[in-house]
C-alpha positions as CSV (number, residue, x, y, z in Angstrom):
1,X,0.0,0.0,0.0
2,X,1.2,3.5,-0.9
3,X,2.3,5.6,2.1
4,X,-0.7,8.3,3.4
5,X,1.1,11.8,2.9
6,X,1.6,13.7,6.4
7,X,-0.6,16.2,7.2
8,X,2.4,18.7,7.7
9,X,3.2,18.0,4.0
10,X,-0.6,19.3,3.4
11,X,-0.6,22.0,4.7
12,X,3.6,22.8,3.5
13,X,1.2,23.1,-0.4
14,X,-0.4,26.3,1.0
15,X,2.1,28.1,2.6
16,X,2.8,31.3,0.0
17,X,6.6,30.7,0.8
18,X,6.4,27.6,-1.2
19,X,5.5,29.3,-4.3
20,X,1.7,28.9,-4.3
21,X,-0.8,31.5,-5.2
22,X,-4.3,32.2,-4.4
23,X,-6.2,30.2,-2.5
24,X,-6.9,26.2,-2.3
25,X,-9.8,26.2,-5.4
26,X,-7.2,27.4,-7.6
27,X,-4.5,24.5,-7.1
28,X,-4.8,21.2,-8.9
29,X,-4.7,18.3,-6.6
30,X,-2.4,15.3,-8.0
31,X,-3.9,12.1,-8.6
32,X,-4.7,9.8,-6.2
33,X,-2.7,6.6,-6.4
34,X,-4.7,3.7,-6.7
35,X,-4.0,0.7,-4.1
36,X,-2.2,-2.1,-5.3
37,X,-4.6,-4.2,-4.0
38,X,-6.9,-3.6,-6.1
39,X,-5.4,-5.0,-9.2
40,X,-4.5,-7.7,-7.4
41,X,-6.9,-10.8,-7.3
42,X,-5.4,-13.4,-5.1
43,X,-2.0,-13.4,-3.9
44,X,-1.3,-17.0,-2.0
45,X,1.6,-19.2,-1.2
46,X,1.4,-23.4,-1.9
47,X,3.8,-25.8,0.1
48,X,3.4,-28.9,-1.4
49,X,1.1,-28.6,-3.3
50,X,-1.3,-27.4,0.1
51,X,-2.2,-23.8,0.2
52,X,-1.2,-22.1,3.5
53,X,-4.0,-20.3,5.4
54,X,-3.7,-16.0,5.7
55,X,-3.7,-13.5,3.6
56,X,0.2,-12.4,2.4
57,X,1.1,-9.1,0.7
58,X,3.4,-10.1,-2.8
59,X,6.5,-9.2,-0.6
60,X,6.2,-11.2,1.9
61,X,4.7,-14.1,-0.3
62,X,8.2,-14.6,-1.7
63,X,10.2,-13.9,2.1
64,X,8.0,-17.0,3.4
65,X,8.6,-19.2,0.2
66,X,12.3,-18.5,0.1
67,X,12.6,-18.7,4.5
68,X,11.0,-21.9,4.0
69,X,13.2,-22.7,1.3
70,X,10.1,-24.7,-0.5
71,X,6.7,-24.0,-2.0
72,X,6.1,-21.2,-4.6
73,X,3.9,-18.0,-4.6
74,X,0.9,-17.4,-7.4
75,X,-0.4,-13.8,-8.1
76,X,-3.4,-12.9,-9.9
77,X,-3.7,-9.7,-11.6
78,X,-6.3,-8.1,-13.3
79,X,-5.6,-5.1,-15.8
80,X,-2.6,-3.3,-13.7
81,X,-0.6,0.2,-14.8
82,X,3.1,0.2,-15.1
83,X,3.0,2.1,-11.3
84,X,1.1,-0.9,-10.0
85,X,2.9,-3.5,-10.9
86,X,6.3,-1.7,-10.8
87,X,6.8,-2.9,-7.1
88,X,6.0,-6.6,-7.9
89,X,8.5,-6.7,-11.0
90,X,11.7,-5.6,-8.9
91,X,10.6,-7.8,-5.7
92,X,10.4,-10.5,-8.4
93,X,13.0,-10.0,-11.1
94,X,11.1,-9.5,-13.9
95,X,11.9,-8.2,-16.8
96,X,11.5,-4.5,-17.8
97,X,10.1,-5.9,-21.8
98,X,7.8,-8.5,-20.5
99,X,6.6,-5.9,-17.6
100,X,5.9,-3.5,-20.6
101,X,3.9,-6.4,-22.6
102,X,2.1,-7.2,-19.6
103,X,0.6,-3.9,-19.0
104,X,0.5,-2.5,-22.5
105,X,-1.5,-6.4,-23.6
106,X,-2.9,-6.7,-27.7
107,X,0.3,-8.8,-28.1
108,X,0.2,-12.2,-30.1
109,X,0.6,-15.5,-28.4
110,X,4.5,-16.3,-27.4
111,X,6.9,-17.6,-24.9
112,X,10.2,-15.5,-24.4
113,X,12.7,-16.4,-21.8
114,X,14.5,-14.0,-19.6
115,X,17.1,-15.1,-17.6
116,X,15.2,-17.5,-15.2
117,X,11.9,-15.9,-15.9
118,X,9.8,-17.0,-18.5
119,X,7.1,-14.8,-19.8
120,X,4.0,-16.4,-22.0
121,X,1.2,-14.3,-23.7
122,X,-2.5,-16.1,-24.8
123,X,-5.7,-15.0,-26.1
124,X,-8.6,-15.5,-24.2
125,X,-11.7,-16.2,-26.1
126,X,-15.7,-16.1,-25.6
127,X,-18.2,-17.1,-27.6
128,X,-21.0,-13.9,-27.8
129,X,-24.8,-15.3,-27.3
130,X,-26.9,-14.3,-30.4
131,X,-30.0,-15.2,-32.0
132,X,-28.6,-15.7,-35.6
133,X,-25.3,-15.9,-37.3
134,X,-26.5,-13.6,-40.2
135,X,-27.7,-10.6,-37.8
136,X,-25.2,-10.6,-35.5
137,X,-22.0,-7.9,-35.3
138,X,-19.6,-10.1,-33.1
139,X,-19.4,-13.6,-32.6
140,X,-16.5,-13.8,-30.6
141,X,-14.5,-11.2,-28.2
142,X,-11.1,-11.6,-27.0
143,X,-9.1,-11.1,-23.8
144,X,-5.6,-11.5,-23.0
145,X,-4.0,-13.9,-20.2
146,X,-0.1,-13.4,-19.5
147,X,2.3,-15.2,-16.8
148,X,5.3,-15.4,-15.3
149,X,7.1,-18.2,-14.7
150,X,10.6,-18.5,-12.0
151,X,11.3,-21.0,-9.7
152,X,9.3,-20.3,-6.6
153,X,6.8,-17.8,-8.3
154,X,3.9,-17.8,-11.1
155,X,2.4,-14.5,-11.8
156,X,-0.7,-14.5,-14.1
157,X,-1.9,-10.9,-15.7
158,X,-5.6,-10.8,-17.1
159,X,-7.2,-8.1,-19.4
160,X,-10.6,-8.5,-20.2
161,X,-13.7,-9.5,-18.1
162,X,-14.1,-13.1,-19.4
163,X,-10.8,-14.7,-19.0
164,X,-11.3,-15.0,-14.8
165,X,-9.2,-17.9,-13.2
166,X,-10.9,-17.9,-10.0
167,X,-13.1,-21.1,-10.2
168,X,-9.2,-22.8,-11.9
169,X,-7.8,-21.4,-8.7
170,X,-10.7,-23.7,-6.5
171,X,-10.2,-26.4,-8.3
172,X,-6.6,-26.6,-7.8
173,X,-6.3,-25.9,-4.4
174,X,-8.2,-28.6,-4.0
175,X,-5.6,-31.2,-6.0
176,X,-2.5,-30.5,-4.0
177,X,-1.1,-33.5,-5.9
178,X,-0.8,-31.7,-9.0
179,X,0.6,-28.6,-8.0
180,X,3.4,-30.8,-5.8
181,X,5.1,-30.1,-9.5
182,X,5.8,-26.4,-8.8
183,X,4.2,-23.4,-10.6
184,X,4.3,-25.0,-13.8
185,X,2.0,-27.3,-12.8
186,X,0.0,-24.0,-12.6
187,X,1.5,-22.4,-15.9
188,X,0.0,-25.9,-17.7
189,X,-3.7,-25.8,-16.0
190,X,-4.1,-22.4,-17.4
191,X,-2.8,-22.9,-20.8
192,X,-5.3,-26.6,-20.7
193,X,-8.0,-24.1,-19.4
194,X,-7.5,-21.5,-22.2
195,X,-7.0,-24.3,-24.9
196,X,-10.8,-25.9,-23.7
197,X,-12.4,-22.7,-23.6
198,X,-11.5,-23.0,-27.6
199,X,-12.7,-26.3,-28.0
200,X,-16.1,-24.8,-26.7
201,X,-16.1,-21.4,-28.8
202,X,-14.9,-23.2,-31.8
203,X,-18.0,-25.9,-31.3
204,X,-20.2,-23.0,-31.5
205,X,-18.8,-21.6,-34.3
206,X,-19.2,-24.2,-36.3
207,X,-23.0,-24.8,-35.1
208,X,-23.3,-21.4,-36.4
209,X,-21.0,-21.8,-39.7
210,X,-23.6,-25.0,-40.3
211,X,-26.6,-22.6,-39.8
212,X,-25.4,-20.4,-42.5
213,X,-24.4,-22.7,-45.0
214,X,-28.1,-24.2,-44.6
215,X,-29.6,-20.9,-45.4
216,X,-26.9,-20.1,-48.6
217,X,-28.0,-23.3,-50.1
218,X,-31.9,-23.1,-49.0
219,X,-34.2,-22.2,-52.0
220,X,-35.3,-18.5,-52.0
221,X,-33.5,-17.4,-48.9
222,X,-30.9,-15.2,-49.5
223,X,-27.5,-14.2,-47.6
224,X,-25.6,-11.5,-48.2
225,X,-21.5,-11.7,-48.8
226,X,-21.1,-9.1,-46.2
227,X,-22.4,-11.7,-43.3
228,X,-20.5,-14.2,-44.9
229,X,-17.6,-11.9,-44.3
230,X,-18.7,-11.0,-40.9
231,X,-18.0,-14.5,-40.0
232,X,-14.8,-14.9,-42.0
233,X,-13.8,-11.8,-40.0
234,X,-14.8,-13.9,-36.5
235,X,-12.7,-16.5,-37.7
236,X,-9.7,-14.6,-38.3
237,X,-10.0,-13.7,-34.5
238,X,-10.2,-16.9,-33.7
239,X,-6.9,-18.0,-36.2
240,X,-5.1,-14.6,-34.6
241,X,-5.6,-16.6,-31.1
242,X,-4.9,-20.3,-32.0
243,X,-2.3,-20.5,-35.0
244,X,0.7,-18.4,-32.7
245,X,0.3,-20.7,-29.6
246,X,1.0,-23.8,-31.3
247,X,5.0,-23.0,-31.3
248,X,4.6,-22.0,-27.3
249,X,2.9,-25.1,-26.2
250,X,5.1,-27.5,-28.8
251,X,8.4,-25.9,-26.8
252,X,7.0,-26.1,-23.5
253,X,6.5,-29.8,-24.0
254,X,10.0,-30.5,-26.0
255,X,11.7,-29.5,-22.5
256,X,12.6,-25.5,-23.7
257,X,13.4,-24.8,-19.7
258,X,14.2,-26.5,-16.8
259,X,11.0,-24.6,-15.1
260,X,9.3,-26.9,-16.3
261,X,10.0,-30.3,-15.3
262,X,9.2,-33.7,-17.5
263,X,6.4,-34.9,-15.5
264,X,4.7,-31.3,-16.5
265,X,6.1,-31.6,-19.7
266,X,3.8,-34.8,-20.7
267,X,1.2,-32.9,-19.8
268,X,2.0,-29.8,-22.3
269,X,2.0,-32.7,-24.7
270,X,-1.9,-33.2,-24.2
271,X,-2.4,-29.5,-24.3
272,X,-0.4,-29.7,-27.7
273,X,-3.1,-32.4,-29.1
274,X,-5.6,-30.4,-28.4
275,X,-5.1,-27.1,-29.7
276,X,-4.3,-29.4,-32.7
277,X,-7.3,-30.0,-33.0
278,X,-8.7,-26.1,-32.5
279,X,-6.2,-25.3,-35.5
280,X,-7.6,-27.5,-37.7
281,X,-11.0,-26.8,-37.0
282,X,-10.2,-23.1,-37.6
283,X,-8.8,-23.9,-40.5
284,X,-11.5,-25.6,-42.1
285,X,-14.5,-22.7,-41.2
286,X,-12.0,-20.4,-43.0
287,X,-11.9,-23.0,-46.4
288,X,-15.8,-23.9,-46.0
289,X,-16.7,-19.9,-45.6
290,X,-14.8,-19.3,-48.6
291,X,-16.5,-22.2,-50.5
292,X,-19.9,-20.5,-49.2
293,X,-18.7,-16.2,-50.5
294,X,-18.6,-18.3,-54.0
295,X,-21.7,-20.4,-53.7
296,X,-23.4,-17.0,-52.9
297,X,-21.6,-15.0,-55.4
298,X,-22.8,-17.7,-57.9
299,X,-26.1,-17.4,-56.5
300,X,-26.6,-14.2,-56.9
301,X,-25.3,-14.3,-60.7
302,X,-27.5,-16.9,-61.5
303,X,-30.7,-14.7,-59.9
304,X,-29.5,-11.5,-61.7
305,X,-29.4,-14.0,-65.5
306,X,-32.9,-15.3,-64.5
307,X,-33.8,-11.8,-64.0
308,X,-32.3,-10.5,-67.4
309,X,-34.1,-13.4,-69.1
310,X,-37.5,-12.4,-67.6
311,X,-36.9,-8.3,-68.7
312,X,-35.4,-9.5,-71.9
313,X,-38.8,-12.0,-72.7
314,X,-41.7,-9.2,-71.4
315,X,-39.5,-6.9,-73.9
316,X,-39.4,-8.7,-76.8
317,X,-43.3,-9.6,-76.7
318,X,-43.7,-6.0,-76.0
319,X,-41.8,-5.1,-79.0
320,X,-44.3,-6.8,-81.2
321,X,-47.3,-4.4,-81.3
322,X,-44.7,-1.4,-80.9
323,X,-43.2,-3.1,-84.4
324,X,-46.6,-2.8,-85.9
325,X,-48.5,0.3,-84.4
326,X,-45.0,1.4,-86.0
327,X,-45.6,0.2,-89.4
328,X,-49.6,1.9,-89.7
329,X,-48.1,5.0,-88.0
330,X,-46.6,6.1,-90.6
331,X,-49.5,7.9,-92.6
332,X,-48.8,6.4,-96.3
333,X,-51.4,7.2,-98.8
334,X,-51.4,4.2,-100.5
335,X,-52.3,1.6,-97.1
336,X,-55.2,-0.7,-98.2
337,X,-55.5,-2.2,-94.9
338,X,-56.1,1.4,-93.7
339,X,-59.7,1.2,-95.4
340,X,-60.6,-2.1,-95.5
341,X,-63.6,-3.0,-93.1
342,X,-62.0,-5.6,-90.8
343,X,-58.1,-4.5,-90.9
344,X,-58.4,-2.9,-87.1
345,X,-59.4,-6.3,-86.1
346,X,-57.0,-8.1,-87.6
347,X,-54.4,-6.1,-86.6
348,X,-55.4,-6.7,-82.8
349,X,-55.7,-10.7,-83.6
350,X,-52.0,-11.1,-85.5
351,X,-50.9,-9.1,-82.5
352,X,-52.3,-11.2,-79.5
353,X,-51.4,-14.4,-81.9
354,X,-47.8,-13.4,-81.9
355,X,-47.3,-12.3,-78.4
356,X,-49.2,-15.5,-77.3
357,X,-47.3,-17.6,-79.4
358,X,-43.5,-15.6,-77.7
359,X,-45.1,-16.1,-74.3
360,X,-45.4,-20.1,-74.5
361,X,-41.8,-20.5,-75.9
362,X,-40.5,-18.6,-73.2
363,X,-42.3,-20.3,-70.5
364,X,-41.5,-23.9,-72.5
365,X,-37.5,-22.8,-72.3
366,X,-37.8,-21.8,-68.4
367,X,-37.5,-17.7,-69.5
368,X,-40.9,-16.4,-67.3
């Protein structure tokens, strides 16, 4: 916690002979610091594998885990400035880059090693309710979930409200077994929990990828290319998030640091499978939604040549009495139908005949 200024330094801001002027409504107070508690979520210390009772500050997390000479220390942090977490990164050794990517977040998935610290970035994903693939504006939003690794400490930094890890938390305080292996027993539950929140975004996805390619290939139900792009656009989210993490997870398991140790390492492996399977998924919505922008495209063409066949049929039956009102309008002297008794009739009769006669040879070839 910050230190509460002295009321002598107070009232030292008003006194003239320090240069200020006026009176008190004129001065601009400084910002007040923000605690560092409340960035972070959970600070707690695990001694084989058993999590001690008490609440610990994040220095003296670290003075009981290196007294004891066993045990590590996991943080949880939520969204902190550089100020913030300024005082954890120099109890902790942490690097002034990966400090930097922490705060600042939007960075791709990757594992970078510094010194005995390793730092891993991952996008967090959630799948966004809606009632139909073609009206919505967002499919899926992402978050950002960062940690860092050393020897007796895991740190994990969120951004974004859907990538909590307080219900992982519970359910590994109550395996002490597993986290026996040290904070990369931590470092692989939150990558496995990360990698199945995939599996369950990309399910949906593709529930509503199968939606829309039943209503592109449904009869007189149309869907625009935009949505089609829409969800092309969704997907590209969901490739930003999966494709970069495969080289991460792949080192982890191939033994990249001694952080993590080979019974953790198997487990990376798993983790590995899996988001295997998310890539390849994701890779086929991106080839099917392609398939579907041409099926539509091709669609459309074939509505706007039915179309033109329609105009181009009414037109040329239409053209037939212009053709012959053409012909008598032309005020010759010498027009013997123009005088005969019955030529108004006739006129009327070849007329229907021949626009009767265009209409059922363009209905026979499929043209109205």
């Amino acid at each position: 916690m910050p230190a509460i200024p002295s009321l002598g330094g107070l009232r030292g801001r008003g006194n003239p002979r320090n240069g200020a002027r006026g009176n008190g409504r004129n001065r601009v107070q400084p910002p007040i610091p923000v605690p560092l508690s409340a960035y972070i979520v959970d600070c707690a210390v695990y001694v084989d594998g058993v999590r001690l009772p008490g609440r610990r500050t994040h220095a003296e997390a670290i003075k009981e885990v290196r007294r004891r000479r066993e045990g590590f220390v996991w943080i949880g942090l939520h969204e902190p400035d550089q100020e913030q977490i300024q005082g954890i990164a120099e109890m902790y050794g942490l690097h002034e880059l990966a400090v930097e990517d922490a705060v600042q977040a939007h960075q791709r998935p990757k594992l970078e090693r510094y010194d005995d610290t390793l730092f891993m970035v991952l996008k967090t994903l959630r799948y966004v309710e809606h009632e139909s693939p073609t009206a919505a504006s967002e499919i899926v939003e992402t978050g950002e979930l960062m940690a860092f690794l050393g020897l007796d400490f895991i740190i994990t930094v969120r951004h974004g409200a859907h990538s909590g890890l307080g219900k992982l938390r519970q359910d590994l305080d109550q395996e002490p077994e597993r986290l026996k292996a040290g904070p990369a027993a931590v470092l692989h539950a939150v990558t496995d929990h990360v990698v199945d929140h995939y599996l369950e975004v990309t399910s949906a996805v593709e529930d509503d990828i199968e939606e829309m390619e039943t209503r592109v290939f449904a009869p007189r139900t149309m869907v625009s290319a935009e949505q089609i792009y829409l969800m092309k656009r969704e997907v590209l989210e969901l490739r930003r998030a999966v494709m970069p993490l495969a080289t991460p997870v792949r080192r982890l398991a191939e033994g990249f640091t001694r952080l993590v140790p080979e019974e953790v390492r198997s487990y990376f492996r798993d983790v590995d499978d899996h988001l295997t399977t998310v890539s390849e998924r994701v890779a086929n919505f991106d080839e099917l939604l392609t398939t579907l922008v041409d099926a539509t495209v091709a669609k459309i063409s074939l509505q706007q040549n039915t179309d033109m066949r329609k105009i181009t049929a009414w037109a040329a039956m239409i053209t037939v009495p212009t053709m012959i009102a053409g012909i008598y309008g032309m005020n010759f002297d010498y027009m013997p139908e123009l005088h005969w008794k019955f030529g108004y009739p006739l006129v009327l009769v070849v007329i229907l005949g021949i626009c009767l006669l265009l209409y059922r040879i363009f209905r026979r070839n499929d043209w109205l």
